[in-house]
N, C-alpha and C positions, 0 to 999 in steps of 0.2 A: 514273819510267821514261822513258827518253828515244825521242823519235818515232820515231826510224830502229826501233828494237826493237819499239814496238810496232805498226807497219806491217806489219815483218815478222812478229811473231806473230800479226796479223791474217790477212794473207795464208797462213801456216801453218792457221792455225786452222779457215779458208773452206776448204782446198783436204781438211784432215783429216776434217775434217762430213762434206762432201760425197764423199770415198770411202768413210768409214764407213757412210753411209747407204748408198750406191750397194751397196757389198759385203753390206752386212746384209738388203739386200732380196734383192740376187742369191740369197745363201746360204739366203735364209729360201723363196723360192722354190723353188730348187734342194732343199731339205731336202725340203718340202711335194708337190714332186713327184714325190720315191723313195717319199715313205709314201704317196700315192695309187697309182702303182705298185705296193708293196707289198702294200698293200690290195686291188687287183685281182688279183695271185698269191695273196692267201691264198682269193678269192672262186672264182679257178678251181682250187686245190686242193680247196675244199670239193665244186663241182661233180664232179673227178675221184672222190672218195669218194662221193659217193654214187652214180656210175656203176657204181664198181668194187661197192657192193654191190647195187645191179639186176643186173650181169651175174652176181655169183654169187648172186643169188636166183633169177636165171631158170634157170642149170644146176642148179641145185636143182630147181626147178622143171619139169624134163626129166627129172630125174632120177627122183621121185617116179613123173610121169608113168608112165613104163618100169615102174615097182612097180605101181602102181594098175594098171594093164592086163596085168598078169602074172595067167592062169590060174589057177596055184596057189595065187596070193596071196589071189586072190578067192575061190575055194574054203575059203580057210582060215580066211579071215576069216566066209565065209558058216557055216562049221560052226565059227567058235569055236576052231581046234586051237591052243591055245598053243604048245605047242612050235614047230609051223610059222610063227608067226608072230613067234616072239622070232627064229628060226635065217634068217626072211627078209627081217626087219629088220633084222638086223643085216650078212648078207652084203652087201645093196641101202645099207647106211648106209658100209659098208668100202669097197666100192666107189665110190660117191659122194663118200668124204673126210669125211662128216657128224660131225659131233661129236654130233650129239642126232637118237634118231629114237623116231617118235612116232606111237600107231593108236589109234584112239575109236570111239566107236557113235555112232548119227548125233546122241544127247544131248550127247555129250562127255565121257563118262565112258571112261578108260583102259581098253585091252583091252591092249594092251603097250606097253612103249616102255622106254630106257636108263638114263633117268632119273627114273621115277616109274613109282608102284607102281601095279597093276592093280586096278580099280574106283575108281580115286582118280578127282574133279574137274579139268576140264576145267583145266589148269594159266597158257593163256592166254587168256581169256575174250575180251577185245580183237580178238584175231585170230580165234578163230572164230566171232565176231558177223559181223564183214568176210567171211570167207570165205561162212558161209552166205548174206549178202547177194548176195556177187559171185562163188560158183561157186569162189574160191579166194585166196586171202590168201600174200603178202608182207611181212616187216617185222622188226622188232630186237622180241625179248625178251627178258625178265630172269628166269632161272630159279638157284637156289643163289646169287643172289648175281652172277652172271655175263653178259652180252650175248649172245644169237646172231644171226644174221643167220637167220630160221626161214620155212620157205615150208608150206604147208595145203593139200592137193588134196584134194577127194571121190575114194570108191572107189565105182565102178557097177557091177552084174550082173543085171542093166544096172540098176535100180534102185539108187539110192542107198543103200550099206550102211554105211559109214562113213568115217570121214578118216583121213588118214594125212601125215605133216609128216617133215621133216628141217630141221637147221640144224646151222651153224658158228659158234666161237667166235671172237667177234671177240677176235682178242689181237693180240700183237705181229707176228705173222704178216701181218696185215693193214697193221697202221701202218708196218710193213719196206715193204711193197710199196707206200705210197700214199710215204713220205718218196723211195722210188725212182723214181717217177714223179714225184713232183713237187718235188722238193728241201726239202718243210717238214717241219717236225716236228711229230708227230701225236699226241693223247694221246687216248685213250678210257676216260672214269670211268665209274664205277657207286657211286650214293649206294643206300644202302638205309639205310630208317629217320635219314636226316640223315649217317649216316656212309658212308665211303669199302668197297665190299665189294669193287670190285674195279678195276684199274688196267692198263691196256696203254698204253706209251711208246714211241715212238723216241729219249726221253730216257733217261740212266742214273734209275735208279730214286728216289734219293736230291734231285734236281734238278725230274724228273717231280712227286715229291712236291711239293716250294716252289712250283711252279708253278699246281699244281693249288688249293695252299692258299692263294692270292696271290688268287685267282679263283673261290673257295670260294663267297663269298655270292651274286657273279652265276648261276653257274651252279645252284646250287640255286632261286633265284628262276623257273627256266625261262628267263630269258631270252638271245639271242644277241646281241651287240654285235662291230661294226666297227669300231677302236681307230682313228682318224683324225690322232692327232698323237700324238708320241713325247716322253716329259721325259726329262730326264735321265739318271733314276733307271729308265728302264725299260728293258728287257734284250730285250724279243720283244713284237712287234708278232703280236696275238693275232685269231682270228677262232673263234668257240665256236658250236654246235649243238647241240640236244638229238635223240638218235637217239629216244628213251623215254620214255615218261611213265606210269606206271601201279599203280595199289597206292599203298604205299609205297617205292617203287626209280623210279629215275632213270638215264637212262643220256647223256652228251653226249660233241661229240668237239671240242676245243682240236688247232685248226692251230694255229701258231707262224713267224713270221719271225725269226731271228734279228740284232738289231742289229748289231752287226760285219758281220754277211753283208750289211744292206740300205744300212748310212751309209758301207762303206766305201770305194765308189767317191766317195762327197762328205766324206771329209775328207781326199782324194787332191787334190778341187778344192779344199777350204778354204783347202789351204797354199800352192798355185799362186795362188789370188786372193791370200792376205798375200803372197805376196813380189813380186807385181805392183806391191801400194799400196804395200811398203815403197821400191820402187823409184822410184816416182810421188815420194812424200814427199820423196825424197831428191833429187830430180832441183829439185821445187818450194821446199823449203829453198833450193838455191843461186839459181834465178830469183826469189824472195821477200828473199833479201840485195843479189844486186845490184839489185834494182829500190826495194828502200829506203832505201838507199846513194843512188842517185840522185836519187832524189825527196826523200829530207829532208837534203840537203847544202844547196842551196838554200834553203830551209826553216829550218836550223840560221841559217843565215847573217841570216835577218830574224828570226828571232826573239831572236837575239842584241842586232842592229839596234833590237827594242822592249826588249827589258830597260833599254840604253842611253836611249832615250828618256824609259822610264818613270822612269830616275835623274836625268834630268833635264840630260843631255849633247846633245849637238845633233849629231846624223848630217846627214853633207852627201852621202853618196854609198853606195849598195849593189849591189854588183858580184851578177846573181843573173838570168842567160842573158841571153836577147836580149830585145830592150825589150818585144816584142808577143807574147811567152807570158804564160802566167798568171801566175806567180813575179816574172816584169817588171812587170807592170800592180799587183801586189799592193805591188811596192817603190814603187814610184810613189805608191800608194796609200800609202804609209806614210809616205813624205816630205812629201805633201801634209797627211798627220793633224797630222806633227809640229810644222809651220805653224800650223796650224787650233788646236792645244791651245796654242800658246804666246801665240797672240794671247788665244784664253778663260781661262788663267790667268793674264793679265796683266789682264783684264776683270773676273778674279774679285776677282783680289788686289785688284784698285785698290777695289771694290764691298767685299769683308770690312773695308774699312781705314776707309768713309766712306758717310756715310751717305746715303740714294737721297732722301728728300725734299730738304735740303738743300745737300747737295752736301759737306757739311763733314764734315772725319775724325771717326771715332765714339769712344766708349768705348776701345776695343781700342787705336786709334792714339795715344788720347791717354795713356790706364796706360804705354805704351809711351815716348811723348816724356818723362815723366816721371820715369819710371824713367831714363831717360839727363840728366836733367838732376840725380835725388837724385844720379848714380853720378860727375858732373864736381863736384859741389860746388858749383855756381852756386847763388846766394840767386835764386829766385824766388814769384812772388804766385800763386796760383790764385785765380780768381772763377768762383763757381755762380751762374750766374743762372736763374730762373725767371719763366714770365707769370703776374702774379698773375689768378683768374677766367679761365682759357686754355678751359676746359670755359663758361662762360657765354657765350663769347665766339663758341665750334662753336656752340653751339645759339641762339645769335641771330644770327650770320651766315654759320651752314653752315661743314659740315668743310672745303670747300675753299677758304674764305675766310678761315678758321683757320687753317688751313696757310700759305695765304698772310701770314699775322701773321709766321709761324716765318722761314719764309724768309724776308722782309723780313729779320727782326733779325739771320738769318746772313747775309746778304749784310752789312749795316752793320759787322757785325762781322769778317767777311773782308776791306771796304776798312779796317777799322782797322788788318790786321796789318801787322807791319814785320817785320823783325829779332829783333824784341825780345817780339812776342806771337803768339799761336797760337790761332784761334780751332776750337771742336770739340762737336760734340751727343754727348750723357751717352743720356738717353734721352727719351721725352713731351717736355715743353716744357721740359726743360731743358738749359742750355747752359753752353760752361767755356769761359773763357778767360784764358790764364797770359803772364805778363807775368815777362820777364827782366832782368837789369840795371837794377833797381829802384831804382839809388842815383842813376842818369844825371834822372830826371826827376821830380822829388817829388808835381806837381800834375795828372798823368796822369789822374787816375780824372774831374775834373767834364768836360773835351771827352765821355769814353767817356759816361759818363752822359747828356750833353746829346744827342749823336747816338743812344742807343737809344733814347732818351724822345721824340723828335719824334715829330709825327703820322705814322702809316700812313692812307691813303687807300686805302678799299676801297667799290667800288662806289658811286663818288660820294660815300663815308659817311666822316669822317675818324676813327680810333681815336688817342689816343693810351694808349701802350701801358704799364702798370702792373707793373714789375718789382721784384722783388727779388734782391736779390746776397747772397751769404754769402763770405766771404773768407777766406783761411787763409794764412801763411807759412811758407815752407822757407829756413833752418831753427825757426827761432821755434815755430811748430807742430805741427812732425813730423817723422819719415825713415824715412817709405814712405808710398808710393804709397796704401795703402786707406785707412791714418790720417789722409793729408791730405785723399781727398776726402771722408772720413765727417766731418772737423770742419767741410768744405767746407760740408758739408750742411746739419749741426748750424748752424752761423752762416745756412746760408740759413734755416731755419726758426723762427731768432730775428727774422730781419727779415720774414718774415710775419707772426709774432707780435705783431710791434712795431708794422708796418705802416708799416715805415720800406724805403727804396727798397738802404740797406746796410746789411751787420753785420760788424763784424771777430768773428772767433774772439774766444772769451776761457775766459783757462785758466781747469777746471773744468767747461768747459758739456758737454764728452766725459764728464767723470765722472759727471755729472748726467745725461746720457743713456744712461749704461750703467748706473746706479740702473734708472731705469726702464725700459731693455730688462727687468734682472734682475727689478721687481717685477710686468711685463707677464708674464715667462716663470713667474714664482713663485706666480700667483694661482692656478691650477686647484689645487695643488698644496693652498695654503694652505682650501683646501675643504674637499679630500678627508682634511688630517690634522689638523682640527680648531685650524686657526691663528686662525681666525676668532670673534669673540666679540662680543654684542652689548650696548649699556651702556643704563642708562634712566636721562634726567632727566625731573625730576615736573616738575607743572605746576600754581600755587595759582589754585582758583578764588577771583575778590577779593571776592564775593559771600558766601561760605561760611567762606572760609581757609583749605579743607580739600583734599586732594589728590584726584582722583580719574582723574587725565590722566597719560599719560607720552608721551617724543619717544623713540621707538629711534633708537639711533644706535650706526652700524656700527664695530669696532676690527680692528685685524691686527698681534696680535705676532708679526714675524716671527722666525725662529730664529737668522738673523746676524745682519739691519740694525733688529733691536730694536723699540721703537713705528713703527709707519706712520702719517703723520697720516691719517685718513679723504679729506681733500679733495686728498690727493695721488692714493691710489690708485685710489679711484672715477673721478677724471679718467681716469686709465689705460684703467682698465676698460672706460669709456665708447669710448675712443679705441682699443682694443683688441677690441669687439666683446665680451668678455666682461662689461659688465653684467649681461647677460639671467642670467647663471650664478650671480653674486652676489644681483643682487634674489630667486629663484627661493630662495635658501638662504636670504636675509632672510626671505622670507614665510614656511616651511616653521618657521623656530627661531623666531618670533614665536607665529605659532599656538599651537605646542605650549607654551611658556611660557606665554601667556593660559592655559592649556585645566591648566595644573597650578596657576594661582595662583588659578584658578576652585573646582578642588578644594579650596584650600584657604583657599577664603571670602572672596578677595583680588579685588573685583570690576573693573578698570581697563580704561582704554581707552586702546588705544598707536598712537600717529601714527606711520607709517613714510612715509621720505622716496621719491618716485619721479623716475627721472632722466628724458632726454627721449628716450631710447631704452624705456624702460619706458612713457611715454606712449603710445608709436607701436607699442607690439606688440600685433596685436589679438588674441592668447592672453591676455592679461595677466588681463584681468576673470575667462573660464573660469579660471582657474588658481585666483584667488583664492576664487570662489564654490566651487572643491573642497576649499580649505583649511578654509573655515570649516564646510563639510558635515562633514568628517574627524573635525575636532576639537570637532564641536559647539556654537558658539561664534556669537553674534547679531553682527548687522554692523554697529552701534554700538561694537562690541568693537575695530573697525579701524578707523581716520580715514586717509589719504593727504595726504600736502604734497607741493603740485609748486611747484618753483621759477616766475618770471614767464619767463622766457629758456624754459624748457622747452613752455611754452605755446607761443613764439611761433614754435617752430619749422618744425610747423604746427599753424597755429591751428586749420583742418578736423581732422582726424586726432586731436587734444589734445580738443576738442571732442566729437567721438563719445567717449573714452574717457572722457572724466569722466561725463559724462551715461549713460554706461552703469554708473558705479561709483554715482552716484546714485541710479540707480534699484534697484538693489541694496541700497542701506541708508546707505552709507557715510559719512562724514564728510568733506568735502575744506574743504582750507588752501588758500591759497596763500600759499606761504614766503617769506621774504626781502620780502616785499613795500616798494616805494619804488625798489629797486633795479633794475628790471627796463624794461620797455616795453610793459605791461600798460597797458590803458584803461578806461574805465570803462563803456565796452561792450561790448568783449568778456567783464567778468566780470559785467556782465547777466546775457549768454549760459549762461552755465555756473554747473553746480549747487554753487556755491561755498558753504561754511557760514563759513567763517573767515577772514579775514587776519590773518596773521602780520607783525609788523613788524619790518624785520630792525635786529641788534642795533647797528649803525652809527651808528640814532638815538635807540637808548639808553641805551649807553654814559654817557652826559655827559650826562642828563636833567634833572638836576639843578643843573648849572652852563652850559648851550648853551640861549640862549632860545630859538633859531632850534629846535632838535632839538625840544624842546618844543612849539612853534608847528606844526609837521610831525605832530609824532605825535598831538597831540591834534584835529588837523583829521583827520586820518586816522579817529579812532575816532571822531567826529562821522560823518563819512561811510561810514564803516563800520556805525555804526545803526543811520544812514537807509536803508543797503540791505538789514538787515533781517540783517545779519551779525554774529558773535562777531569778538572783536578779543584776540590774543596779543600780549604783548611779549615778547621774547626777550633776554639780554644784561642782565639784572637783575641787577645787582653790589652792591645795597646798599640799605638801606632807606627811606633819601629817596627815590629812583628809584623805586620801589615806591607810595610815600603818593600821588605826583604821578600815577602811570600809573591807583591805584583812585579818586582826586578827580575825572581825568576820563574816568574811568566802562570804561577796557579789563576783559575781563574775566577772562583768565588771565594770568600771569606764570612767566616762565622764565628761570633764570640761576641763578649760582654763589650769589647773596645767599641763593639755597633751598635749593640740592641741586646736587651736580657729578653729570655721567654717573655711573651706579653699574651693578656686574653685577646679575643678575638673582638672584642667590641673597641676595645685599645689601637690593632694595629690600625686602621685606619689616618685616624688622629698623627701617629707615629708617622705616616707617608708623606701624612700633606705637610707635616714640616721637617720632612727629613730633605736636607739637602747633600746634591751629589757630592760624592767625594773625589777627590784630587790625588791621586798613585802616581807614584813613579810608571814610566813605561818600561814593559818587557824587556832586560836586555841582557842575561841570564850571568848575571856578572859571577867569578871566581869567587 
């Protein structure tokens, strides 16, 4: 929706509230005060009614009188004559206008009267309670069913001889003459027994009725209510009376206002207020168009002004009033922004392109140069370089002296570029730099070399600094940009490996690194769907002949790439963080194998290998002492082999764990042994049972004096420390005679048994027969 519009419908909106309110309270006022008006006409109609029936109680009242003090009446009554007393109540009742007249003894027992038979009970008990109290009674009763307005005088001679009454019928007579006086309409009911007996309206009869029915349960309740507000749905603003109460009969009187008669001077105002507002509305529509017309014409104009901006156009001028209103100062303001953002996205840009320690273009700019050099066809070289020990180098001379390492080698490598090179930070300590026109200078690479390698002088301290390069060719190598710097990579982490300062690419080393992405991505896998399999080779004690040892050792066929050597993908694992996943499955299918070959009388004990991530996990021990709880199975039942490298990773750390497997039961090896950088104090230390000697120097035992010379100083010294001695790589049975002459005590190799599964070695027992060695006799 655009501004101007909704300005104006703001403006609309503000001006319509605010006379709708205005109007709605007028009106609600105005309403509120006809029905309180109302309400006071119906309170002085009530008053007029019951005037109107004081004054005809009191000419009743007069009237009586003139009878009670009549001679003859007294006499007639003194002597009883009925006749005279029907013919003088009735003349004195025609006379009077009476509807009902009425003579008693001073009990209140009839002596005559119009309406009730002679000797009957006093018919209004009510009122002649009142009268005998006060000399003479006034008041509405209910006789057949009907209301009067009935007045009671005593008769004297001179003593009190009895009463005498008259009354009128309150009917439509009455209600004619009160809606005459007072313009309401008047209804007077009579319930007897719950029901309607009798009914006088200034309504038609039929109307009277709905009205009276409308109003049924208040007025039977007794009670009288003042109707203070009017709904919609109501027709007569009511005010109700009980004239009666007594027996079972009820008598009240319903005034009535009628709506039309009391709303219609205010729906005279209603329509005079709407066509005021609608006038207002229409007057403030047209000063709410031009007034936003005006105000966002301006408006329009700079916001158009930033559209252009924000597309990246450049406004030089916006025409938008005079300089010093507020639309002026906001343009102004707008030209100054647009200043202001084009310096910070030229700030930005230059910062997304290159990198803040440095100074050198990053990742981003360098995919970028690259991609324009795959895209002209030009043969060029990329070099990754990395600081070998960049992390040893923060924590022995502080990150900012680290940093300072980095920068150094970007600046050397910034005064290197020409033309022809481009130097740029990848990300951490490594750096790329691509070299063009590769045919102009053959010998380029040892200057580059010789100036990164010089010393850096830090803090008086001189470093020289230990790089490796990995190198790649376009097109030789690749075409694209990820492929060359993944082989970029590839080659640089063969020159760590190597520990050489470069490595060219060499085809193949990509395929070999996407093996082992796939067999890094494949191993959880190979877990969970049972790819995994574990092999046992025996172990001949030389003493016995007899087997009673085996080495597990771990297998992965996988479902494409077929056998997996074990020392490919453990490495992975290792390097993957998923060892812990692997040994954890090792320990778990070992157990449970023991724990069925126990069942079935098959008593062995299996050396399982631990890497140096499994040394270092201090779960490792609890884990194992649950396995053997599980499976019920003594801790003799397990031996451990740790490499010497895994020891030395750290020696504290390798050290509490073996010593905690020791103390546990266990058996420990150490494997490979010769080959490592183990001493013979540190395996003092630790609660070592065996050396293993690795197969390297047994191989050729038989024909390598040296090998010879090696292994059996080994089992000398092995001993004397009071330790068992494995040979491993036993290929034949010379090898064999030599290793039991100078006294090692197990043997292991193909000459006995190859890995076999576990459902195999059994079979392999029951026909393996002992074997026959020389005895110990440590010959020269």
């Amino acid at each position: 929706m655009r501004f101007r519009t909704r300005l104006m419908l703001v403006l609309l909106t503000v001006v319509i509230l605010s006379q709708l309110a205005t109007g709605a309270a007028f009106l609600r006022a105005t309403q509120n005060d006809i029905i309180v008006k109302g309400n006071q006409r119906l309170e002085v109609g009530a008053n007029v009614f019951q005037q109107l029936l004081s004054a005809r109680g009191d000419q009743l009242g007069n009237n009586i009188a003139i009878l009670a003090d009549d001679f003859g009446f007294k006499s007639a009554v003194s002597t009883q004559d009925n006749e005279t007393l029907y013919s003088v109540l009735a003349n004195h009742g025609t006379r009077a206008n009476a509807d009902i007249v009425l003579l008693t003894d001073l009990d209140g027992r009839v002596l005559a009267g119009s309406h009730h038979a002679r000797d009957s009970a006093m018919p209004f008990p009510q009122l002649f309670e009142r009268a005998n109290l006060n000399g003479s009674a006034v008041g509405v009763v209910v006789t057949e069913g009907e209301p009067y307005e009935f007045a009671l005088l005593p008769v004297r001679a001179p003593h009190l001889i009895g009463w005498v009454g008259m009354g009128f019928l309150i009917n439509e007579t009455v209600t004619s003459e009160i809606k005459a006086l007072t313009g309401l309409d008047v209804s007077i009911v009579t319930y007897q027994q719950g029901r309607i007996s009798s009914l006088s309206s200034s309504h038609p009869e039929a109307l009277a009725l709905t009205l009276i029915n409308d109003n049924s349960e208040q007025l039977q309740n007794g009670d009288y209510s003042l109707t203070g507000q009017m709904t919609p749905d109501d027709e007569y603003l009511s005010y109700s009376s009980m004239l009666y109460a007594g027996g079972n009969a009820q008598t009240h009187v319903l005034l009535q206002l009628s709506r039309n008669e009391l709303l219609g001077a205010y729906r005279s105002l209603r329509w005079q207020l709407l066509g005021i507002v609608a006038l207002i509305l229409i007057a403030t529509a047209v000063v709410a168009m031009w007034s936003a017309r005006s105000i966002s014409r301006p408006l329009m104009a700079l916001a158009s002004a930033a559209k252009r901006i924000g597309r990246g156009e450049r406004v030089d001028d916006l025409a938008s009033g005079t300089r010093h209103s507020e639309t002026g100062q906001l343009a102004s303001t707008l030209l100054t922004m647009q200043d202001e953002i084009a310096k910070r996205e030229a700030v930005l840009h230059y910062q997304s392109r290159h990198d803040l320690l440095t100074d050198l273009p990053n990742r981003i700019c360098a995919e970028e140069e690259i991609e324009r050099a795959i895209a002209a066809g030009s043969a060029f070289i990329l070099m990754r370089l990395a600081i070998n020990n960049f992390r040893d180098i923060k924590d022995t001379f502080g990150y900012a002296l680290g940093d300072n390492v980095l920068v150094t080698l970007a600046k050397r490598l910034h005064q290197l570029e020409s033309g022809r090179r481009s130097a740029y930070r990848l990300d951490g300590d490594e750096l790329l730099l691509m070299h063009v026109d590769i045919e102009t200078d053959a010998d380029w690479r040892r200057p580059l070399f010789a100036a990164l390698s010089a010393p850096i002088h830090l803090d008086r301290s001189p470093i020289t600094p230990s790089l490796s390069i990995g190198e790649v060719h376009f097109p030789d190598h690749g075409d694209s940009t990820q492929l060359l710097l993944r082989r970029a990579d590839i080659a640089l982490d063969m020159a760590k490996r190597q520990r050489c300062i470069h490595q060219r690419y060499q085809q193949g080393q990509d395929e070999l690194h996407q093996r082992q992405l796939t067999l890094i991505r494949d191993l959880k896998r190979a877990v969970d769907n049972g790819e995994l399999w574990m092999a046992y080779q025996p172990k001949v004690n030389t003493r016995t002949g007899r087997v009673n040892q085996c080495e597990a050792l771990m297998r992965w066929q996988h479902p494409t790439l077929g056998f997996i050597p074990p020392d490919e993908f453990i490495a992975l694992a290792e390097r993957s963080g998923q060892i812990g996943m692997l040994t954890n499955w090792m320990l778990s299918h070992i157990c449970e194998q023991l724990a069925r070959w126990k069942q079935r009388d098959y008593h062995l004990s299996v050396a399982v290998n631990l890497s140096t991530s499994d040394v270092m996990d201090p779960g490792l021990c609890q884990r194992i002492a649950a396995l053997l709880k599980q499976y019920q199975l003594g801790a003799r039942q397990l031996s451990v082999e740790v490499t010497e490298s895994a020891m030395m990773q750290d020696v504290e750390v390798a050290t509490r764990t073996l010593l905690e497997l020791g103390r546990m039961g266990l058996s420990i090896a150490i494997d490979d042994y010769g080959t490592g950088y183990s001493s013979l104090a540190q395996i003092k230390r630790l609660p070592v049972n065996e050396l293993k000697i690795d197969k390297s120097f047994v191989l050729a035992l038989d024909t390598q004096a040296d090998d010879f010379t090696i292994v059996r100083s080994t089992i000398e010294m092995g001993h004397s420390l009071g330790l068992k001695v494995v040979a491993e790589g036993v290929e034949n049975r010379a090898s064999a005679e030599l290793l039991s002459e100078v006294g090692c005590d197990h043997l292991q190799g193909y000459w006995i048994a190859k890995p076999m599964p576990s459902d195999a070695l059994p079979a392999w027992l029951d026909a393996f027969e002992t074997l026959s060695l020389p005895t110990p006799g440590l010959p020269v």
